[in-house]
C-alpha positions in Angstrom: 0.0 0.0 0.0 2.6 2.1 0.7 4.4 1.9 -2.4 0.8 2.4 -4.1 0.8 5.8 -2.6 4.4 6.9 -3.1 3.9 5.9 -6.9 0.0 8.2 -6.9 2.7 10.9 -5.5 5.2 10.3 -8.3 2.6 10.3 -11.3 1.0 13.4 -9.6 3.8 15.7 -9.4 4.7 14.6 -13.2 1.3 15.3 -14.2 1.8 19.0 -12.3 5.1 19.9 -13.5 4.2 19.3 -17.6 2.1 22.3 -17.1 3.9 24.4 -14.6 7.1 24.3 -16.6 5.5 25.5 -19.6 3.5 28.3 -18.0 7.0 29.3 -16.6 8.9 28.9 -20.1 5.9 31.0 -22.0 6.9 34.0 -20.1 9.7 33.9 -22.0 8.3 34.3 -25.6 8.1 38.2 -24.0 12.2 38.2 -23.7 14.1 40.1 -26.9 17.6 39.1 -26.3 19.5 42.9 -26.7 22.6 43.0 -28.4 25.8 44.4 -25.9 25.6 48.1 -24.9 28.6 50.2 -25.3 30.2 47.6 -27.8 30.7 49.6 -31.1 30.5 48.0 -34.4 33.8 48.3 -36.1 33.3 50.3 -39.5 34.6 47.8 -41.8 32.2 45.5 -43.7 31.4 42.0 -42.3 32.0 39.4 -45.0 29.3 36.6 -45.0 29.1 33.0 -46.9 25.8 31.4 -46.8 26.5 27.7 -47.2 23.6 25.9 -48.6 23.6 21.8 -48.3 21.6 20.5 -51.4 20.6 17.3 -52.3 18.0 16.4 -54.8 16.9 20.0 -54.1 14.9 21.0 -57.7 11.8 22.2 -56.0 13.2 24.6 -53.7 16.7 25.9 -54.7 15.9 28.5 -57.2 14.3 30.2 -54.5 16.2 29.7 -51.5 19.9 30.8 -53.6 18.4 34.1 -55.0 16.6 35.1 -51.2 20.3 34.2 -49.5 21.8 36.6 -52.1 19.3 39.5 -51.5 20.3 39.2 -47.6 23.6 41.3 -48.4 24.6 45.1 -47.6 27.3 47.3 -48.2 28.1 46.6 -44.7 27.6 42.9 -44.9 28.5 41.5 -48.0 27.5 37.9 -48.5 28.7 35.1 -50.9 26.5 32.0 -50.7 28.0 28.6 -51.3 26.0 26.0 -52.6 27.1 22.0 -51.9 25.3 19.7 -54.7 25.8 16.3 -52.4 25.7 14.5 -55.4 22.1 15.6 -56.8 20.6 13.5 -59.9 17.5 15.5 -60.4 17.6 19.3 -62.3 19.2 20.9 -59.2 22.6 21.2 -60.6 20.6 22.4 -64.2 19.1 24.9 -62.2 22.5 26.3 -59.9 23.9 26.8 -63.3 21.1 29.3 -64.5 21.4 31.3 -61.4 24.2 33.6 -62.9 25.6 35.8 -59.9 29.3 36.7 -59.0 28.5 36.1 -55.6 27.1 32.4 -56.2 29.7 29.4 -55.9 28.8 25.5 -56.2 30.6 23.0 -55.4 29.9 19.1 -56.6 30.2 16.8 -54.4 30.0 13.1 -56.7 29.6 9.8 -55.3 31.2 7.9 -53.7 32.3 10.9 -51.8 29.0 11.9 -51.6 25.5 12.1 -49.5 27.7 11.0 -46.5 25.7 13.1 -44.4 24.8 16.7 -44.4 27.7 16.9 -41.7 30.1 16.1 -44.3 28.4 18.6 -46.8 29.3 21.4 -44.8 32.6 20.5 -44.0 33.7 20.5 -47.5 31.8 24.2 -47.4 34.0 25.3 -44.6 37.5 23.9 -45.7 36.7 26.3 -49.2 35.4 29.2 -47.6 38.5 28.8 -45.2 41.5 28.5 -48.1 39.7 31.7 -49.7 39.6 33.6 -46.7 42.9 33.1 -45.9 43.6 34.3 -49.8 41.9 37.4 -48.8 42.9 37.6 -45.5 39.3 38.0 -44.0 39.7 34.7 -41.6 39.1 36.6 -38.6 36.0 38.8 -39.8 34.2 36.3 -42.3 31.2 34.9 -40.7 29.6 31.6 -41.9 25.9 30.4 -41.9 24.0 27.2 -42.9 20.8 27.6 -44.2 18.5 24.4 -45.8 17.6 23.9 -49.1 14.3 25.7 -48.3 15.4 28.3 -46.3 14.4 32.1 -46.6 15.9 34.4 -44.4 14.8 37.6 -43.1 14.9 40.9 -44.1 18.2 42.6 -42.0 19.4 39.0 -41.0 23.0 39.9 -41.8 22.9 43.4 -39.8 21.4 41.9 -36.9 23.8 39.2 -36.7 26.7 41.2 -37.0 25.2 43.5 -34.2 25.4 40.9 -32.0 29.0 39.4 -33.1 30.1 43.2 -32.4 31.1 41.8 -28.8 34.4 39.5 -29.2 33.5 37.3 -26.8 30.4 36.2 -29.2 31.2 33.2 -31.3 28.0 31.9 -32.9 24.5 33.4 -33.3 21.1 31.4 -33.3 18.4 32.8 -35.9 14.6 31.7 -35.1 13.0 29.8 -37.2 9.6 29.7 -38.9 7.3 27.8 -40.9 6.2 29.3 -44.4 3.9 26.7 -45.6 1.7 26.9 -42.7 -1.7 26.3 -44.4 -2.2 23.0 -43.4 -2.9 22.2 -39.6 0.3 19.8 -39.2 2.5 22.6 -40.6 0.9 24.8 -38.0 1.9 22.5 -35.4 5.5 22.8 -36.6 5.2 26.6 -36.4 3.4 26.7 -33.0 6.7 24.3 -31.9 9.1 26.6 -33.6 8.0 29.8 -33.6 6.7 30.1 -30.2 7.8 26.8 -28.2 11.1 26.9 -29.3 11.8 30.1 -29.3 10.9 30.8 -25.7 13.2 28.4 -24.8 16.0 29.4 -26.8 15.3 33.2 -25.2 16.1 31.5 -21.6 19.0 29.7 -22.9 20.4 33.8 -24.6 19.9 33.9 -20.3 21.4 31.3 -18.9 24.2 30.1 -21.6 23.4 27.5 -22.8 21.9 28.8 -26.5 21.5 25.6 -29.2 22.6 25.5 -32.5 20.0 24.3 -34.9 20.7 23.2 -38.7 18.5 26.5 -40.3 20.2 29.8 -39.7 23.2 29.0 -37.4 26.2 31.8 -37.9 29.4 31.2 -36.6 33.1 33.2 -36.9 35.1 31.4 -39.3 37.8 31.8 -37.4 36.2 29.8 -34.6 34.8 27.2 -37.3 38.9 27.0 -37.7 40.1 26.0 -34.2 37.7 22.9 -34.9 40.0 22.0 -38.7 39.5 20.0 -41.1 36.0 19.2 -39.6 33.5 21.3 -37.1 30.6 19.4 -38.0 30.2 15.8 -37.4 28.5 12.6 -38.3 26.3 12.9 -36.0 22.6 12.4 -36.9 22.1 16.5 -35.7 25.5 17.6 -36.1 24.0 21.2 -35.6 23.1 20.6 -32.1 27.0 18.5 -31.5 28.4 21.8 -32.7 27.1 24.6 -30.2 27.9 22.0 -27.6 31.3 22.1 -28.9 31.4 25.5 -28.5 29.8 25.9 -25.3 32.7 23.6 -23.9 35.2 25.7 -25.4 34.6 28.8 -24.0 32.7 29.8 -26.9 29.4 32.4 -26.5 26.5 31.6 -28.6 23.9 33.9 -28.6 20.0 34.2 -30.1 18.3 36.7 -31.8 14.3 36.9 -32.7 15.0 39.6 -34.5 16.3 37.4 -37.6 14.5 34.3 -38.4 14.6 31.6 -41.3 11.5 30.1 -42.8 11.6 26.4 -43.9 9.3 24.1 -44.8 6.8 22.2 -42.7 6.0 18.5 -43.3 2.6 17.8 -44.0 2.1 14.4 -44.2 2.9 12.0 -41.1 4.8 9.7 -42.5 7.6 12.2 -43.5 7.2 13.7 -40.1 8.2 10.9 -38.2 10.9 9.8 -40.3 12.4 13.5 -39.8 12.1 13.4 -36.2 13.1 10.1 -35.8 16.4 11.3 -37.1 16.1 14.3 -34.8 15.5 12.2 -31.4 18.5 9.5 -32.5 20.6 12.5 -32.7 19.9 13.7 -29.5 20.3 10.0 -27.7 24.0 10.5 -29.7 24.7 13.5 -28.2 23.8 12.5 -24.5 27.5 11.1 -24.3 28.4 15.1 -24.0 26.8 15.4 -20.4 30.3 14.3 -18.7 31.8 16.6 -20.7 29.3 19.3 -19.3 29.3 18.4 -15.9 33.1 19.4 -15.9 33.5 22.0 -17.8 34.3 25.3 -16.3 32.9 27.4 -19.2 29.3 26.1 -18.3 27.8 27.2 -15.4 25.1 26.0 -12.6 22.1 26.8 -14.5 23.2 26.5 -18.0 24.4 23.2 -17.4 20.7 22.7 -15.4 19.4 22.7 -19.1 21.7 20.6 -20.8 20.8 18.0 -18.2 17.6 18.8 -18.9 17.9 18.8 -22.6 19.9 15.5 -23.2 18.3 13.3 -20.6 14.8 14.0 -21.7 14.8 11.9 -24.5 15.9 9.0 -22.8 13.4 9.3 -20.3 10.9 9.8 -22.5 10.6 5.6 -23.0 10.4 4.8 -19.8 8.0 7.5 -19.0 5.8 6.8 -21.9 6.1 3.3 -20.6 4.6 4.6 -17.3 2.3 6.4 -18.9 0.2 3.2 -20.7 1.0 1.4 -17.4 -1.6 3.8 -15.7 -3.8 3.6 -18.5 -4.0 0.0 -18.0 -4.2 0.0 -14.4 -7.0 2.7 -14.4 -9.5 0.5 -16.7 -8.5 -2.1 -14.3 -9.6 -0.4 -11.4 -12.9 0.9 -12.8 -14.0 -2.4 -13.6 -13.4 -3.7 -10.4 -14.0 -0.8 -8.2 -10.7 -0.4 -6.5 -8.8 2.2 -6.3 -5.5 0.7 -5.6 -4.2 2.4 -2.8 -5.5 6.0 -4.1 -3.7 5.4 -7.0 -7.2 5.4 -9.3 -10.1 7.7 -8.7 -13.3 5.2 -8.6 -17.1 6.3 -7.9 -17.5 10.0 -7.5 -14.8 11.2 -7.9 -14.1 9.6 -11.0 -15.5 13.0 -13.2 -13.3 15.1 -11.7 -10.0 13.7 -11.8 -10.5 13.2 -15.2 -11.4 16.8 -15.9 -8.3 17.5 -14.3 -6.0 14.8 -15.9 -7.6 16.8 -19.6 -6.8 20.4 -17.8 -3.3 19.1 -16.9 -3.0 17.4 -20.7 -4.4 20.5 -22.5 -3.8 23.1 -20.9 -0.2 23.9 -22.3 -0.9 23.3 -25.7 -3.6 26.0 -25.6 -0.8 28.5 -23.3 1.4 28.1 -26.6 -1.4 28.7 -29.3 -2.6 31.8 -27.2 1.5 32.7 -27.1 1.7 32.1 -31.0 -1.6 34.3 -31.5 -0.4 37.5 -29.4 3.1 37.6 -30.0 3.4 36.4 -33.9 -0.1 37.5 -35.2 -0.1 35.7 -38.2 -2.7 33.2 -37.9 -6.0 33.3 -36.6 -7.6 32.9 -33.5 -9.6 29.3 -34.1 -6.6 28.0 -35.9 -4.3 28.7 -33.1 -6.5 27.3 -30.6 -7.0 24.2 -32.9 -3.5 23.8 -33.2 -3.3 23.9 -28.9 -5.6 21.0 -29.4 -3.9 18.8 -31.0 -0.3 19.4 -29.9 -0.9 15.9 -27.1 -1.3 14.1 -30.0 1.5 15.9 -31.3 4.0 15.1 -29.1 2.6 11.6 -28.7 4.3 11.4 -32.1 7.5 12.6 -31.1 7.0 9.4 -28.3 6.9 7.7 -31.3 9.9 9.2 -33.0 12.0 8.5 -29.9 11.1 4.5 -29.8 11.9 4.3 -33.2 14.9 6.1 -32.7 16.1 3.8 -29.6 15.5 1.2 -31.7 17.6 2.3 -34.6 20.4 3.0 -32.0 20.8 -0.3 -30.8 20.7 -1.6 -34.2 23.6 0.4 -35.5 21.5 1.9 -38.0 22.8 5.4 -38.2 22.1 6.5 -41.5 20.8 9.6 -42.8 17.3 10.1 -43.9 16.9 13.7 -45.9 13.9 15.5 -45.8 11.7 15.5 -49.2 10.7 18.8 -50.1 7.7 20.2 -51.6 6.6 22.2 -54.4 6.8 25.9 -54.2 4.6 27.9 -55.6 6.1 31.5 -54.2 3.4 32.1 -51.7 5.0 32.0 -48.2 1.3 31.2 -46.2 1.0 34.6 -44.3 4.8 35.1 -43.6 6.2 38.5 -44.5 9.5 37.2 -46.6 10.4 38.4 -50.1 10.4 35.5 -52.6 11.5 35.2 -56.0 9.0 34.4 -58.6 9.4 30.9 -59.3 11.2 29.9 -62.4 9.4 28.2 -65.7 9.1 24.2 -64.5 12.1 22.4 -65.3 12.1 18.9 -66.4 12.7 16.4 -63.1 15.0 14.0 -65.3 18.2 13.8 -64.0 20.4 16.6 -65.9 24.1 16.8 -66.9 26.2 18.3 -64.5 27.7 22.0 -65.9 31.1 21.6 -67.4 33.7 21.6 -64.6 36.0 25.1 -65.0 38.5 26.4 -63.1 37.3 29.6 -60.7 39.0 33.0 -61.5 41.9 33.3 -59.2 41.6 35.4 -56.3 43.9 38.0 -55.8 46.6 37.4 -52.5 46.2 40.5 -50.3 47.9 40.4 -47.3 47.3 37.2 -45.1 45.4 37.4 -42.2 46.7 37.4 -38.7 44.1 34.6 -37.6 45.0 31.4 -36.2 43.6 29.4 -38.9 45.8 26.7 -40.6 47.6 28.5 -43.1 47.7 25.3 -46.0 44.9 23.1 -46.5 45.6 19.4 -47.7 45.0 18.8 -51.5 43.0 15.5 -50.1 40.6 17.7 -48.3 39.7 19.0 -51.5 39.5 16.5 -54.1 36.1 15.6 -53.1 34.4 18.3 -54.8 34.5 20.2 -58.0 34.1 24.1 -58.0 31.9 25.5 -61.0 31.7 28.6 -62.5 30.0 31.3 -60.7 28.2 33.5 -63.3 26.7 37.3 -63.5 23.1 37.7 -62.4 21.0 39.5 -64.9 19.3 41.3 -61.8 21.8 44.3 -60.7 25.1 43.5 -61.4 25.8 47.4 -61.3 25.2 46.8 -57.4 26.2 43.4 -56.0 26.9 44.2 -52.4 23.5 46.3 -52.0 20.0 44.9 -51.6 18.7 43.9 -54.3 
């Protein structure tokens, strides 16, 4: 009997503390993290590279290439880098009619390629680095990743570079949005992202301990370097691995609302959980970091608080959801027979309202975050917000899901990388104020011809840069990919480091 009652305790005060943690992280979503006072921004211009990942990317990458190169200024001028990870559809027929100076592909061809997106970007990084050090910009440049159906913000770029004006900032987190939000799943992933998400991510700006997702991550180059030939990993979310890598270096990562990236929402459920599946196998990879954490003396008490948090959740979330059923099964148990176990099962009476309470406890977050998502975003309506706090149990019921399937893959040694399909475009972004390009006339989905390979114009050697970057790069790390011919864009060549 006793243990009855110390278990009714247990499932009681995790029942309670669903809620009460949420309530506590919504306050949050009113947080702007500020960028440093009395930190001046140098006057010379901030040199960005965009690096793009593509694989198989035809629906989107017109689109996505042409918004990155409208996020430049005089003060930040931006170069984006596409990866072709060995695409057989019309993405590398496409890349090669997007004619701008600033545009550079690299090919990356089998077997070398789609090892991962991990691997992607690291052959992005050891390019960007050897013509940086060329130009002797290793210790300004700034890189960011943003997915093949990324579109980033108006003022992205300044804002970023406002908050890297402080040294001791090594990385920036962008939010991140859904643009195809018409369908109720895709709201979901909005309501997650754009409100859930970013709430949290404005505590972590508090307590240091910011994460680095895959869409709209900026880090110094220079920093990138102290992690050569390779800062991402294999890792399954070799975004997340990174800012923990820089968290136990010393390294400040900070988050701005203020820029965001929009990417596509899945809207089907079979994609879904094959995407977060990947997601929740990365995060059981990346609990082997918590030692790490507990010793460094870069993280402190309440930073490290979330990481616990953050990692050990998604191992606990088997043997909670385990639990979980367990009580469901006991409870139909107990009605039938009319006991109530100890306390553990409301029987007669009061039967009505502990289940009123058991839905208040379930739904009440849910509808917290849609009311969050409705005030502070004001971009959908009212009855769909609420709708979507409806449904985000059964939401996260599929992220349980997600994370079986994903300890199951674990233990299997099945560690391979499942890419996202896209979908369609048709240059409406759902409600989201982003500028889009006008999609392009349809271009056939057989696989293409790759652009003849030609040698890029030779950059000229100014001075070389102070940095502590490796100053010669290995041919080997090199051979992998083949650099095409960036081309003028018939849009405002008069103009390339303005907005366009």
């Amino acid at each position: 009997m006793q243990n009855l009652t110390v278990a009714t305790m247990i499932m009681m005060a995790l029942l309670i503390w669903w809620p009460v943690q949420n309530l506590v992280l919504a306050a949050f979503a009113w947080r702007v993290p500020q960028p440093p006072r009395g930190v001046r921004r140098t006057p010379d211009p901030v040199p960005f590279w965009i690096i793009i990942p593509a694989l198989n990317e035809e629906r989107v990458i017109a689109n996505t290439v042409r918004n990155a190169l409208t996020t430049g200024t005089r003060w930040t001028p931006v170069r984006v880098l596409v990866v072709d990870d060995g695409s057989d559809d019309a993405t590398p027929h496409i890349l090669a009619g997007i004619t701008d100076p600033r545009l550079h592909v690299l090919r990356r061809n089998l077997p070398m390629a789609r090892q991962g997106k991990g691997e992607s970007l690291n052959t992005a990084f050891r390019y960007i680095l050897r013509i940086a050090q060329q130009e002797g910009t290793v210790d300004r440049a700034v890189v960011g990743v943003v997915d093949g159906d990324g579109r980033c913000s108006e003022g992205m770029l300044d804002e970023i570079a406002a908050l890297m004006a402080e040294d001791s900032v090594g990385a920036v987190q962008c939010r991140v949005r859904i643009h195809n939000r018409r369908k109720v799943l895709a709201l979901l992933q909005d309501l997650e992202f754009g409100a859930i998400a970013d709430s949290s991510q404005s505590l972590r700006d508090l307590v240091g301990s910011v994460g680095m997702g895959g869409n709209g991550q900026f880090t110094r180059l220079s920093v990138l370097a102290k992690f050569y030939p390779s800062p991402w990993s294999a890792c399954l979310v070799e975004d997340l691995e990174l800012g923990l890598r820089l968290h136990l270096s010393g390294i400040r990562v900070r988050y701005t609302k203020s820029a965001w990236v929009t990417q596509q929402g899945l809207t089907d459920v079979g994609r879904l959980l094959r995407q977060r599946t990947r997601w929740a196998q990365g995060n059981l990879q990346c609990a082997r970091y918590l030692k790490h954490l507990n010793s460094s003396r870069f993280v402190g008490s309440a930073g490290l608080a979330d990481f616990l948090l953050y990692l050990v959740s998604p191992w606990l979330t088997v043997p909670m959801s385990i639990l979980f059923v367990g009580l469901l099964a006991t409870s139909g148990v107990a009605m039938a027979t009319g006991n109530s176990l100890g306390g553990l099962v409301a029987t007669g009476d009061t039967v009505g309202t502990s289940a009123a309470l058991l839905a208040g406890l379930l739904f009440l977050p849910g509808l917290v975050w849609s009311l969050v998502h409705r005030i502070r975003l004001g971009d959908e309506g009212l009855f769909r917000c609420l709708l979507a706090g409806l449904l985000y149990p059964w939401f996260l019921a599929l992220g349980i899901v997600a994370t079986w399937r994903a300890l199951f893959r674990l233990l299997g040694g099945r560690n391979s990388w499942a890419k996202t399909e896209r979908l369609a475009e048709d240059g409406r972004t759902g409600g989201q104020p982003l500028p889009l390009v006008a999609a392009q006339a349809p271009v056939p989905s057989m696989p293409l011809p790759v652009p003849a390979v030609i040698s890029p114009a030779p950059v000229p050697p100014p001075p070389r840069s102070p940095a502590t970057a490796p100053q010669g790069i290995p041919a080997a790390h090199l051979v992998d990919a083949q650099v095409t011919r960036p081309i003028q864009h018939p849009q405002d060549p008069r103009r390339p480091m303005e907005r366009v």
